[in-house]
C-alpha positions as CSV (number, residue, x, y, z in Angstrom):
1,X,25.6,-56.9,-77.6
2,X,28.5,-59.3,-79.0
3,X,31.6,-58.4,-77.8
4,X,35.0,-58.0,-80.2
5,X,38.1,-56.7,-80.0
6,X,39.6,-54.1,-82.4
7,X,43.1,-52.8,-82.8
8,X,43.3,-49.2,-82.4
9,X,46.6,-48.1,-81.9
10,X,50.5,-48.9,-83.3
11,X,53.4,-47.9,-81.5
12,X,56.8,-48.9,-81.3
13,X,60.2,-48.1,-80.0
14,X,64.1,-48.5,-80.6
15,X,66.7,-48.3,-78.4
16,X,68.9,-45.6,-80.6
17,X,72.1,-47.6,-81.0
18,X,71.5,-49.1,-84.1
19,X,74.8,-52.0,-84.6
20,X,75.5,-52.0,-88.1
21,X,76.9,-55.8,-89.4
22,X,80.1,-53.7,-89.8
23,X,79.7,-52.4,-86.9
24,X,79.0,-56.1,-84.9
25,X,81.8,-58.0,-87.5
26,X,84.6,-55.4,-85.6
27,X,83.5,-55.6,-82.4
28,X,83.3,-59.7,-82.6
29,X,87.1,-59.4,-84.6
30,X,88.9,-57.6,-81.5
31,X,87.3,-60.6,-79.5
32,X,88.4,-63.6,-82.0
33,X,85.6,-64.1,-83.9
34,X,85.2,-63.9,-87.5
35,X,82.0,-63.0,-89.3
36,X,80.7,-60.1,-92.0
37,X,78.1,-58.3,-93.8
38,X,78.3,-61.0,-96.4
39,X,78.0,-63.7,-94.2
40,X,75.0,-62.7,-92.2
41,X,73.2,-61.2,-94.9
42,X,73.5,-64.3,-97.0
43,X,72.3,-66.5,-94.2
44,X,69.9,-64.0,-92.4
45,X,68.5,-61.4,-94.5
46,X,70.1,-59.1,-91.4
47,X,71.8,-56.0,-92.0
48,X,71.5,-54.1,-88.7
49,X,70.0,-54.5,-85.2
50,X,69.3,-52.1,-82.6
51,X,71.3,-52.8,-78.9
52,X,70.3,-51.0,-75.5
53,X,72.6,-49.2,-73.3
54,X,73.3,-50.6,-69.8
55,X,70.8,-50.4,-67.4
56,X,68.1,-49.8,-69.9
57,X,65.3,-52.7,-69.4
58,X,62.4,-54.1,-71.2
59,X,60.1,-52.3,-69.7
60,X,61.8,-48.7,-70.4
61,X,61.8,-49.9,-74.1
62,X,57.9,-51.2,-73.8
63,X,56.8,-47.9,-71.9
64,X,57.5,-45.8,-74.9
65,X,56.1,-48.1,-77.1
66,X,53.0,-48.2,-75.7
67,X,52.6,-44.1,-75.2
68,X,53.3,-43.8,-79.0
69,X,50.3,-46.8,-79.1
70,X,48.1,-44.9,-77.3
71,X,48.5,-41.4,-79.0
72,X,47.8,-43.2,-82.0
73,X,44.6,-44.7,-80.4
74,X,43.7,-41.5,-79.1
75,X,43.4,-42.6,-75.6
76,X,44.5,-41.6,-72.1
77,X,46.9,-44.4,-70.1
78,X,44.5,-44.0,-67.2
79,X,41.6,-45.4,-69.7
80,X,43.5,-48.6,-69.5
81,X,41.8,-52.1,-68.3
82,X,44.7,-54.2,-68.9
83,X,48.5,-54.7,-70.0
84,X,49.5,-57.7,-70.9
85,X,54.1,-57.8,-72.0
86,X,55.1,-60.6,-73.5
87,X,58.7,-60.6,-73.0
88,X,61.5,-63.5,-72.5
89,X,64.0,-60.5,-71.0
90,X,61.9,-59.1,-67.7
91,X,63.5,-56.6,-66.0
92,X,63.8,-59.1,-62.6
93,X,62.5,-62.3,-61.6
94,X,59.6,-60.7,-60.3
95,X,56.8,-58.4,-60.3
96,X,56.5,-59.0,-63.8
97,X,57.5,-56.4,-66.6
98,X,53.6,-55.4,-66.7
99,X,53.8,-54.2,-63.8
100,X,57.0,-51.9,-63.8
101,X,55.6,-50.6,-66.7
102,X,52.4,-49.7,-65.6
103,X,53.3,-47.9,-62.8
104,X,55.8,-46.0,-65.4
105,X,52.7,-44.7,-67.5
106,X,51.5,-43.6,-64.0
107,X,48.4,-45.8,-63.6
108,X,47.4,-48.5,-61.2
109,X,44.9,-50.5,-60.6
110,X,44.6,-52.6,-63.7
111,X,45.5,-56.3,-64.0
112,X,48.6,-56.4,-65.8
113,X,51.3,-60.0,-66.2
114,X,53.7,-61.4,-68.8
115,X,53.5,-63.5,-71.1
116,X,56.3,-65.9,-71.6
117,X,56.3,-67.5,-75.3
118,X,59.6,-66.4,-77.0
119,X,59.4,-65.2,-80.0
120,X,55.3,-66.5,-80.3
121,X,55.2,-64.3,-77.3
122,X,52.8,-61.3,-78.9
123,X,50.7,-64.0,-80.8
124,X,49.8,-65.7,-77.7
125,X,49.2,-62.1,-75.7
126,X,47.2,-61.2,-78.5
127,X,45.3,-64.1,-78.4
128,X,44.7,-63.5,-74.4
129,X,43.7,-60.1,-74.4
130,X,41.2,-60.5,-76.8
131,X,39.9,-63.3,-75.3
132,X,39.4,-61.4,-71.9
133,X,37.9,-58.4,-74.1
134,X,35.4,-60.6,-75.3
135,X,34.6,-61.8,-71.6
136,X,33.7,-58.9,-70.2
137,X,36.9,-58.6,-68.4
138,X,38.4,-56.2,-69.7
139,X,37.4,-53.3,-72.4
140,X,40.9,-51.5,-73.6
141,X,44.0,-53.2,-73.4
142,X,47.2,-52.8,-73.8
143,X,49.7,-55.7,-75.5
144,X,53.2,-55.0,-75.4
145,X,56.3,-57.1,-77.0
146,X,59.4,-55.9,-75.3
147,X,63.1,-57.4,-75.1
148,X,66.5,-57.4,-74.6
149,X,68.3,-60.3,-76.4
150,X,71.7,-58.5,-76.4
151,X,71.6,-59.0,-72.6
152,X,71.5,-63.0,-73.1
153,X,74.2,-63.4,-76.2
154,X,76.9,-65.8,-76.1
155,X,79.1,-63.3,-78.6
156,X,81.6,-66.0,-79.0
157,X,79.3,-67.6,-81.0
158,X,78.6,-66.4,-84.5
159,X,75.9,-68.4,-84.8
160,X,73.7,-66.9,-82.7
161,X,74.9,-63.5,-81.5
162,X,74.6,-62.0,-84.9
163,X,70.5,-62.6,-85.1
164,X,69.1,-60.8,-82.4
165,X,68.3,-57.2,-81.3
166,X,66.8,-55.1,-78.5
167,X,62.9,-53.3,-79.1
168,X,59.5,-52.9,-78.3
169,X,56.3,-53.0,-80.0
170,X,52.8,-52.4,-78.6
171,X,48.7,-52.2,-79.6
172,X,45.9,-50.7,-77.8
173,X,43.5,-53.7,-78.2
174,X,39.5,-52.0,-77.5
175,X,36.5,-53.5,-77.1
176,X,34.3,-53.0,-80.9
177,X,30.7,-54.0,-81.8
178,X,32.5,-55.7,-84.7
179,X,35.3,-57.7,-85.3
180,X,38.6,-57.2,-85.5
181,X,40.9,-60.0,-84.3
182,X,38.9,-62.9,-86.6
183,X,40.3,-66.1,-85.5
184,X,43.9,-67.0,-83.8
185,X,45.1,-71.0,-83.3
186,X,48.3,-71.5,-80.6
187,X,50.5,-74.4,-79.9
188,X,53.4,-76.1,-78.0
189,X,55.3,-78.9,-77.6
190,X,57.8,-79.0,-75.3
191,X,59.9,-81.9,-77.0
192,X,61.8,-80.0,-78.6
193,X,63.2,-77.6,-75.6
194,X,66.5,-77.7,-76.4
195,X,66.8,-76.7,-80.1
196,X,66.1,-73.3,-78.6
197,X,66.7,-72.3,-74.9
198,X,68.5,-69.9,-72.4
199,X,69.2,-73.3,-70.2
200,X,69.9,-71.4,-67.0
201,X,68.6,-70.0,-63.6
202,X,69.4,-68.3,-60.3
203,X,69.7,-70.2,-57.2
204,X,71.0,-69.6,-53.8
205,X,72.3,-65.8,-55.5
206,X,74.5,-67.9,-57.8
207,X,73.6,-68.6,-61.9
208,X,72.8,-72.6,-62.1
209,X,73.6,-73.9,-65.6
210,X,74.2,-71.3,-68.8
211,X,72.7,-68.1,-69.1
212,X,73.3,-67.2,-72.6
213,X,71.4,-68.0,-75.5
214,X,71.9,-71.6,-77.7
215,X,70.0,-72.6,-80.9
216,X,70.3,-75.2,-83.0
217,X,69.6,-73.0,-86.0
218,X,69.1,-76.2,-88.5
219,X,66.4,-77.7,-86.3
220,X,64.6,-74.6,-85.7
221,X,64.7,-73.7,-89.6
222,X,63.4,-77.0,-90.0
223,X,60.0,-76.6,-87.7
224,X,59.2,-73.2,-88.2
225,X,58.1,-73.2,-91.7
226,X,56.4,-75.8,-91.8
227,X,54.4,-75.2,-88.2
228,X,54.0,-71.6,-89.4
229,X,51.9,-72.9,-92.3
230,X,49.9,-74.7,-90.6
231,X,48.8,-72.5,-87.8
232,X,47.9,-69.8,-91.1
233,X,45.5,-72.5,-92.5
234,X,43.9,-73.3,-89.2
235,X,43.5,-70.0,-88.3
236,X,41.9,-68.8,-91.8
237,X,39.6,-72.2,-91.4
238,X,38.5,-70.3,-87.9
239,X,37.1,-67.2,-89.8
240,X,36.4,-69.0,-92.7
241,X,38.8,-67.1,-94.9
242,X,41.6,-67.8,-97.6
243,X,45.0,-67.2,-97.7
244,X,44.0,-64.9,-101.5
245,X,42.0,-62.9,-98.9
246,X,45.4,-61.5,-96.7
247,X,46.6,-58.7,-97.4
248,X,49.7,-57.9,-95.4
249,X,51.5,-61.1,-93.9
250,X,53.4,-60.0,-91.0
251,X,55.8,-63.3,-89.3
252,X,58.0,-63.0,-86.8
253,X,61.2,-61.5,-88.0
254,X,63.7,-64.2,-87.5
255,X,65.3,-65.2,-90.6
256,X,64.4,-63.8,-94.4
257,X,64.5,-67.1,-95.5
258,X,61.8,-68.6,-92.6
259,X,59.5,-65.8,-93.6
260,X,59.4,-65.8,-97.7
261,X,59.5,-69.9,-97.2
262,X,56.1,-69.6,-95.2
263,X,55.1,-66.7,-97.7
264,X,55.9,-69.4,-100.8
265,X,53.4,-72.3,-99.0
266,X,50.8,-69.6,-98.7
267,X,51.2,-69.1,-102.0
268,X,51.3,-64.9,-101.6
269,X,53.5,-62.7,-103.4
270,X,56.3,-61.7,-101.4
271,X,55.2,-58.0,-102.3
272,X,52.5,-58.9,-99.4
273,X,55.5,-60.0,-96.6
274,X,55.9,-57.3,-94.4
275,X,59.9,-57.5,-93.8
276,X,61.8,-55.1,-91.1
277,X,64.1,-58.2,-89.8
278,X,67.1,-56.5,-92.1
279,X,66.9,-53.6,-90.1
280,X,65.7,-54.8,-86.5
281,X,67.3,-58.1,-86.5
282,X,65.3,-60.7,-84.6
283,X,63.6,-59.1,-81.2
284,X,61.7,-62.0,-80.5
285,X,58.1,-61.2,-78.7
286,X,58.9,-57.6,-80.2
287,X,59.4,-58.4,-84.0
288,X,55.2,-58.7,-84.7
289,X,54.3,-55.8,-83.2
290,X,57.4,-53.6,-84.3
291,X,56.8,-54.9,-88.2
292,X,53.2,-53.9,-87.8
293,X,53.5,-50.6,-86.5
294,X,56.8,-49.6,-89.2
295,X,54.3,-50.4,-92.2
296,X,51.1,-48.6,-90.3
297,X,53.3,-45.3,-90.0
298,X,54.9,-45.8,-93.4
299,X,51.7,-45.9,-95.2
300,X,51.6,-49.4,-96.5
301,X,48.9,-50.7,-94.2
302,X,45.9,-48.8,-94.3
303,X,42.4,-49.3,-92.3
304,X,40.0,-51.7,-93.8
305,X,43.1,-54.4,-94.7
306,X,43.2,-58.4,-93.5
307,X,46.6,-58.8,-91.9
308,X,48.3,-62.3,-91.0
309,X,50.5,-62.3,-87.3
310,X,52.4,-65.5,-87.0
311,X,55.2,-66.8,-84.8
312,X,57.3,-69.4,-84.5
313,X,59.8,-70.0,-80.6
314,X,61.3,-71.7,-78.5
315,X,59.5,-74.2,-75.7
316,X,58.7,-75.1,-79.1
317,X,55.6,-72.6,-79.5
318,X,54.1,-71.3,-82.6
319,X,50.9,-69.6,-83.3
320,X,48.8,-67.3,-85.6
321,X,46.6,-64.7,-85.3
322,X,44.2,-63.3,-88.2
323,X,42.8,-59.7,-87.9
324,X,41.0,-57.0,-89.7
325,X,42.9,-53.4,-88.9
């Protein structure tokens, strides 16, 4: 028998302090730093973003997640062959995120690792658990996009610190006689490193270089559309499908302006762009699956429907996944 992977369950999670750009625009004032609602929502489509408490970790975030994923699929966590978290915020240097979080649904035994792609982070964890589904290797999976940007903000810069959030988004991936995912197409190039990059690390118990966030937001605006447009084509030439046959593109939420531009050169309505960045902000590897499973629970994605993943981060990566639900 062929083998295929199917999505069969949407979950997702939100740590409950939602930061209003009100909210963020005082909190930056008392610390010199101008900004507003205007501002941000002219330049970002953003209007509020979700930040964890201390102490609360990626994985605590991707744990519930993926229990509301697999109630939805209708399946037991100790049914699970694999967890793949892609995630640019682990909860330490090591064991991976995957781990902690496996042994917080109470299993064992599984493989489970991270994936570390920034904000193309689910793409490319999509990409590999299917691929290991249609090996043999695994048979239910799950993939979890998990992160804590509000951990790694310079909030002294404006330009930055008002874009991200904290979230978690997850799918039970299963084994199906036919297919689900259809085609995917990833890529890097490591050129351009420092347009986006955490330029930091711990040595010796001390932090070597920065640890906070930097972006050239011109340069990235620059790539990401057009790469993003690209990796849609060649991954509708892979199932031998047309951009008239999606019907729910779902980017990664970064920037309104990223997402209806890629929307434009794929000549879809925007009525078809799936759009939570105004309320989530951008949580990198978390954005895909947390857009996916807000339009599966409100009703606008239904079984049956062609749905478009891209995603665009640093390292420079960027990728695309096309899949019927």
């Amino acid at each position: 028998m062929a083998r295929f992977s199917s999505i069969t369950g949407t979950g997702s999670y939100l740590p409950p302090r939602r930061v209003t750009n009100a909210d963020l625009a005082e909190e930056l004032a008392a610390k010199g730093v101008e900004t507003s609602d205007q501002w941000i929502v002219e330049r970002t489509g953003i209007r509020a973003r979700h930040f964890a408490d201390d102490g609360v970790t990626s994985s605590d975030l991707g744990v519930e997640a993926a229990r509301r994923a697999l109630e939805a699929a209708g399946i037991a966590a100790s049914e699970i062959d694999l967890i793949i978290v892609a995630t640019s915020t682990p909860d330490m240097i090591f064991p991976s995120a995957a781990c902690i979080l496996q042994h917080k649904l109470g299993i064992a035994g599984c493989a489970a690792f991270d994936v570390q792609a920034v904000c193309s982070g689910f793409v490319y964890a999509l990409t590999v658990a299917d691929s290991l589904i249609k090996t043999g290797t695994a048979n239910k999976a799950l993939v979890i996009g998990a992160e804590v940007f509000s951990r790694i903000l310079d909030f002294s810069d404006r330009t930055t610190c008002v874009l991200f959030g904290d979230g978690a988004g997850a799918v039970v991936l299963e084994l199906s006689e036919t297919p689900g995912i259809l085609a995917s197409d990833l890529h890097a190039d490591g050129k351009h490193v420092g347009i986006l990059c955490v330029p930091g690390t711990v040595s010796g118990g001390k932090v070597l270089g920065d640890p906070l966030l930097k972006m050239d937001g011109q340069a990235v605006f620059k790539l990401a559309v057009g790469v993003l447009e690209q990796a849609a084509r060649a991954t509708l030439a892979k199932a031998g499908r047309e951009a008239a046959d999606i019907d729910w593109l779902i980017p990664h939420q970064a920037n309104i302006r990223i997402m209806q531009g890629t929307a434009r050169k794929l000549k879809l309505p925007l009525d078809k762009l799936v759009v939570t960045v105004d309320q989530h902000g951008n949580t990198s590897a978390a954005s895909i699956p947390l857009a996916l499973d807000a339009a599966v629970r409100s009703g606008k994605i239904s079984r049956g429907q062609t749905l478009m993943l891209e995603g665009v981060g640093g390292g420079f990566t960027w990728g695309a996944v096309l899949l019927d639900f």
